[in-house]
N, C-alpha and C positions, 0 to 999 in steps of 0.2 A: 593626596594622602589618604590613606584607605581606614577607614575608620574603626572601634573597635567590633562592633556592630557586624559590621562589612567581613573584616577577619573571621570571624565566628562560623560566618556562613559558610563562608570558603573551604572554612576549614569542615563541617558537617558533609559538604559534598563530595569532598576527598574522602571523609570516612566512611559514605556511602558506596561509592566507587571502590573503596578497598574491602569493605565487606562485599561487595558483589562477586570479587574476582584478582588476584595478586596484578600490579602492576594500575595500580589505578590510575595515575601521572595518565600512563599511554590510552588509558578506554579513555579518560576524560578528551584530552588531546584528539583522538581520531573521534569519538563523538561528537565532540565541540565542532568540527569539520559538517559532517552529517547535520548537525542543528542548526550553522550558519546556514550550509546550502537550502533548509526548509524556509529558515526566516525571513533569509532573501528571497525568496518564492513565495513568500508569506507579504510579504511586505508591499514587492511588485507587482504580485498575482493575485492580489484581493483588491486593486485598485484599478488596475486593467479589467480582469472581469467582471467586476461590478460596473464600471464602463463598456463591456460588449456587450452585456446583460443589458445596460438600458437601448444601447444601439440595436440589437435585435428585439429584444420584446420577448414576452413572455411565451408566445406561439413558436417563433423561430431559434429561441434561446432552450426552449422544448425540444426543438426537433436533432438540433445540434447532441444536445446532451443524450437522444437517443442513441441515434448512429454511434457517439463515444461508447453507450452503455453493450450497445450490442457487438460490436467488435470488440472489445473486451473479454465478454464473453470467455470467448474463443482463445485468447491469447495462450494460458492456460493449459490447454491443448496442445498448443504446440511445444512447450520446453521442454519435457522427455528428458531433462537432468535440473534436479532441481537445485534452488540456489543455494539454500542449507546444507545441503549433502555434498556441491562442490567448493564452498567456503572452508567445513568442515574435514573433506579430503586435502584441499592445497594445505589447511592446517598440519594436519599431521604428515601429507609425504610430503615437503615442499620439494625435494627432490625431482618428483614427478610432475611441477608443473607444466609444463609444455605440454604432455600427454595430458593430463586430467582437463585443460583449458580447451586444446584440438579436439578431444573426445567429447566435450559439454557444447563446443561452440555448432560441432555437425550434427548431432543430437541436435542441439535445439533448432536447427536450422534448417533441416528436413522436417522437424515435429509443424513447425511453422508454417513453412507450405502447406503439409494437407491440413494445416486447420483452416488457414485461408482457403483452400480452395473450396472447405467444407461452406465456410460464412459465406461465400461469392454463391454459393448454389443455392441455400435458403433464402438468404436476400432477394435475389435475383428471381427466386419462382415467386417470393411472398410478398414484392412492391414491384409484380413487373412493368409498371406504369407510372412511379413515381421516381423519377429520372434523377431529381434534386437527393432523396435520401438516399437512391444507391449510390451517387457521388459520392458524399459524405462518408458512407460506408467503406466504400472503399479505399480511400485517403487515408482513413481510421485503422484500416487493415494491412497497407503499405509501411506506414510507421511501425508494426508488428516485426517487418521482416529487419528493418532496420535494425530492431533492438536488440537484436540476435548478438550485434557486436558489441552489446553488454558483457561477455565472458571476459571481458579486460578491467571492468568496476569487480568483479568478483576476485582477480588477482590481488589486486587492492585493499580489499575486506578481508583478507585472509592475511592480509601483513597492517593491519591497521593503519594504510595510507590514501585513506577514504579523501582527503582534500585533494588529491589531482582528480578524484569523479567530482567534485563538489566544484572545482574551479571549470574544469570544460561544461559539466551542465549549465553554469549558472550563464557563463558567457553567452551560449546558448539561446537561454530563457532572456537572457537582457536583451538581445538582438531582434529577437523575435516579439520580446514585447513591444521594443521599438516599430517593426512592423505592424501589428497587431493597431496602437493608435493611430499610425500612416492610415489604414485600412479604416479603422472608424471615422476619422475626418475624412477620409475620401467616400465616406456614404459607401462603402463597398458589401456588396449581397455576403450570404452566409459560407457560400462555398469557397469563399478567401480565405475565411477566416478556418474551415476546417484545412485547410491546405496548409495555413501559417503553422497549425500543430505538426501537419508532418516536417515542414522544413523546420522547427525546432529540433525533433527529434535524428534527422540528418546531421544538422551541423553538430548536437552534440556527443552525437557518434563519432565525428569527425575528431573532433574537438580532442575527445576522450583517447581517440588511437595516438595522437600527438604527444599527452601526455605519457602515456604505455613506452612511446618509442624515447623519448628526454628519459625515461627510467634505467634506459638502456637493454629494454625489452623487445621483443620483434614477434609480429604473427606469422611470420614466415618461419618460427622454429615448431608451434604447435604442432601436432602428429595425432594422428588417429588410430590410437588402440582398442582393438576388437575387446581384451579386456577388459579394459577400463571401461568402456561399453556399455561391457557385461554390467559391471559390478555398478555403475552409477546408475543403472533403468533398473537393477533388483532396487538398491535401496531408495530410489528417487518417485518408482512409479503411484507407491501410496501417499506420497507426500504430494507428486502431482496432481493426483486425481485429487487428494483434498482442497488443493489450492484451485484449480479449477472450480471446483466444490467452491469454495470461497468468493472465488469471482463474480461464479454466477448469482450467488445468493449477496454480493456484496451490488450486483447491478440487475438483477432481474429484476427489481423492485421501480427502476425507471422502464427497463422496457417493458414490463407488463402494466404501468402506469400508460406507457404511451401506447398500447393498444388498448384496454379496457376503460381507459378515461380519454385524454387528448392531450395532444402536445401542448396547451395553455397552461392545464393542471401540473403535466409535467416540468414545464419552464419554471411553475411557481417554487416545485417540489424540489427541485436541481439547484437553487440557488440555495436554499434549506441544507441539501447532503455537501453542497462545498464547505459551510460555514461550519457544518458538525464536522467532517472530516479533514478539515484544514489542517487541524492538529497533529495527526495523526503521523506525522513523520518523527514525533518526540520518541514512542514507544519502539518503532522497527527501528531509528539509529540506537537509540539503546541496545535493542536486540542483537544487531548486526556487532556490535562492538563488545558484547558481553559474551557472544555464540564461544568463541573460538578458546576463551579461557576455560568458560564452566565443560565444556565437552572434555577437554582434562582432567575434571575433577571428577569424572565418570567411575572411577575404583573408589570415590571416599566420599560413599551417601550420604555422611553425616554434616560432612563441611559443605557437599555440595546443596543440601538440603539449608543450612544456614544460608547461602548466597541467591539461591530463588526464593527463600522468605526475602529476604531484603530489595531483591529485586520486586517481588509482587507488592511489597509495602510502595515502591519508591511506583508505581503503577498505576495503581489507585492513589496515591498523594497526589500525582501530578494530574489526574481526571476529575479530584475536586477545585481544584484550582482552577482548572477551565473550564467544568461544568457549571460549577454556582453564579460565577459573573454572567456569564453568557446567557442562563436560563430566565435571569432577570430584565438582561439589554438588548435580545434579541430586535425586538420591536424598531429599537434606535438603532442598531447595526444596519439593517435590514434597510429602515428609512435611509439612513444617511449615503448607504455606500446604494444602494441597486433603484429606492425611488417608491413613490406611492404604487406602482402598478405590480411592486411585489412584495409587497405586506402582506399579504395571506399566507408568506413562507414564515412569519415570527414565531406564532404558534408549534407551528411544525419543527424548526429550532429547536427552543424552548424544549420539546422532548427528546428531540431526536439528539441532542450532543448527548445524553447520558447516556447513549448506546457505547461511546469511545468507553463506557466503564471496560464493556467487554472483549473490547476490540483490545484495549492494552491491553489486558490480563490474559486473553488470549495470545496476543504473540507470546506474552512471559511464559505461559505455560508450554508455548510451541519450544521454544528453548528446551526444555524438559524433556520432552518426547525428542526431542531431534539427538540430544544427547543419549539418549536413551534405548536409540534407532527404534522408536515405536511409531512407523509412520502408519502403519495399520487402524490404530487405535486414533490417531490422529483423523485420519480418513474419516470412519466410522463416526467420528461425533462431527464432521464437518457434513456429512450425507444427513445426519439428524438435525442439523440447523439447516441445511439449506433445504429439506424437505419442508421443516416448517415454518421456511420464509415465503416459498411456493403459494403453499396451502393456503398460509394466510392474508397473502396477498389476495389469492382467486377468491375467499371470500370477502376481505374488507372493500378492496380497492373499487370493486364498483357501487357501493353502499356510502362508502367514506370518501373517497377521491385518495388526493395525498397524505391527511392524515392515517386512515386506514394503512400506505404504506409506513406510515411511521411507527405504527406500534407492530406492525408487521417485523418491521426492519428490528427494535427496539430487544422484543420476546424472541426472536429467533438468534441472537447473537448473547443473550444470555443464556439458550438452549445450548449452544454450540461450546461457548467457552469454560462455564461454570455447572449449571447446571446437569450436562453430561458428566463430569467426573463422579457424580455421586450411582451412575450406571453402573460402572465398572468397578469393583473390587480395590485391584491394584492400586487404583486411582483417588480414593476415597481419600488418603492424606492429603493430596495436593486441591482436595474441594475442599477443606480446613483452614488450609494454609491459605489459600483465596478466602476462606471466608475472612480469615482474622486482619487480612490485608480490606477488605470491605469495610469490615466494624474499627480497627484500630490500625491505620495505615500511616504508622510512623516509619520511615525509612531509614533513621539514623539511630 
């Protein structure tokens, strides 16, 4: 029996949801899909790897998280249509699915290869003697090409039936977690375990085409239009380049840890950006679910202006929720789940989850611009935060170690998301509306 307590809430959520965007019932629904698939990943995947974590150690649990950091990089690089712009297109022509999906899936699928071939040529001049992390490197940059058959999760998000992505990834992730404890009771070296990542991303590739075709979909009908082409690398390239932008500066902070410090420091620091970033899939399912309405609302500033306050309110509510406990239990988190030999990550914690302030509030405000097709402007403040993530990494990081990345990481993500709006003119409401979302972040 559900109490009256209980009803109350329920019902606040709904009303959040309906001031966000008409059809709350359906964002709740296909979000609630997106926030299962994290929590099950949340749930499985902070227990596994703070179990690989203590089987590798803090040296080789470093070196891993490099190789990840640095083929990432790159990824980036290769989409050449980005996912907002073709979420956003299937929305309004669904018509033309088949065309906008063939046209994003070979776009990103050429974009891919030369970014790999780009990462395979720096790697390879820049460790040409360390034989173990160009493995890993590469392993890391095979699951790239893989993910290219993501353009089928993106048909999905555009019709809010985000649970058949959510049901083949997790399968996926369960299986492979399974592997994953095989692999640490079997004392197995580190390059299994970068290997188990790509066969994860395999099978739920796999996985994911299965579902596509039970929809009564086929990639054999997708078609490659020179126009459509066109039109998704005009309006995709600045959105790209930001997100790349993003990449870098969301992981250059481990691999410029792992050159200017050492892979011990950086083991320590990596188990630190999971526990901040864990979260982090509350804000992009949201995103992803709320894209396709407010892009609609695109003629009626006024209402559209009501449903991104509510949205940045609903942002920042759920950042103090998971910032306050956290900042204070680090220590115990830290202990319980990863072990004494990586307690010097609590600290780093402790500051670095407040960064998610800006990372929600930044996707919410990507909504805006995406709507708004202001990928330019978007770009431009993602170049001014990741310049001075750069910058303040090269000075902190060999003075501070991994703290030094933290407030690195911390100051440049409040550059990028908040901060920047008050550069630009146009943009000076939406640093208001952020701020009043900071100071008074009621959602309902």
């Amino acid at each position: 029996m559900i109490s009256g307590s209980q009803s109350a809430g329920w019902n606040r959520l709904l009303l959040v949801l309906d001031r966000l965007l008409p059809g709350g019932n359906q964002v709740l629904a296909n979000a609630s899909w997106l926030v299962l698939d994290k929590m099950f990943r949340l749930g499985v995947g902070l227990f596994v790897g703070a179990w690989v974590s203590r089987h590798l150690g803090p040296k080789n649990f470093g070196l891993l998280a490099f190789t990840t950091s640095f083929a990432a990089m790159f990824v980036g690089l290769g989409a050449l249509a980005s996912e907002n712009v073709v979420v956003r297109d299937l929305s309004r022509y669904p018509d033309q699915r088949d065309r906008i999906l063939g046209t994003a899936f070979i776009l990103r699928l050429a974009g891919t290869f030369a970014a790999g071939l780009l990462a395979v040529a720096i790697a390879w001049s820049r460790y040409p003697d360390d034989f173990l992390r160009r493995l890993c490197i590469a392993l890391a940059l095979a699951g790239s090409f893989i993910q290219v058959s993501d353009a089928m999760d993106l048909c999905f998000q555009s019709r809010l039936l985000s649970k058949y992505t959510t049901i083949a990834k997790n399968a996926a992730f369960l299986l492979t977690a399974v592997l994953r404890i095989i692999l640490i009771r079997a004392g197995a070296p580190i390059q299994a375990f970068a290997l188990a990542g790509l066969c994860e991303i395999g099978l739920g590739a796999l996985l994911l085409w299965v579902a596509y075709r039970q929809q009564g979909n086929s990639i054999r009908s997708w078609r490659w239009d020179a126009a459509w082409a066109a039109r998704l690398w005009k309006d995709s390239w600045p959105l790209l380049l930001s997100g790349t932008m993003i990449l870098i500066y969301m992981r250059i902070d481990q691999v410029m840890l792992g050159e200017l410090s050492n892979d011990q420091e950086l083991g320590v620091y990596a188990v630190a950006v999971r526990y901040a970033e864990v979260w982090y899939f509350i804000p992009i399912a949201l995103q992803s679910s709320v894209l396709p309405g407010i892009v609609q609302l695109a003629g009626d500033p006024a209402k559209m202006d009501q449903r991104l306050q509510h949205l940045y309110n609903l942002m920042a509510f759920i950042t103090y929720a998971v910032a306050l406990p956290v900042t204070f239990l680090s220590a115990w988190i830290i202990g319980l789940l990863n072990g004494p030999k990586f307690l010097a990550a609590a600290p780093m914690l402790s500051i670095l989850v407040w960064s998610g302030m800006f990372v929600s509030l930044g996707v919410a405000r990507g909504v805006y611009l995406t709507s708004m097709n202001w990928p330019k402007i978007q770009m431009a403040f993602t170049l001014v935060g990741c310049l001075t993530n750069i910058i303040l990494n090269f000075l902190w990081i060999p003075r501070y170690g991994g703290m030094g990345a933290v407030w690195a990481t911390c100051i440049s993500y409040g550059v990028q998301a908040y901060l920047s709006c008050f550069l630009y003119r146009p943009l000076w409401k939406t640093g208001w509306m952020l701020t009043r979302a900071l100071l008074y972040p009621k959602p309902w």
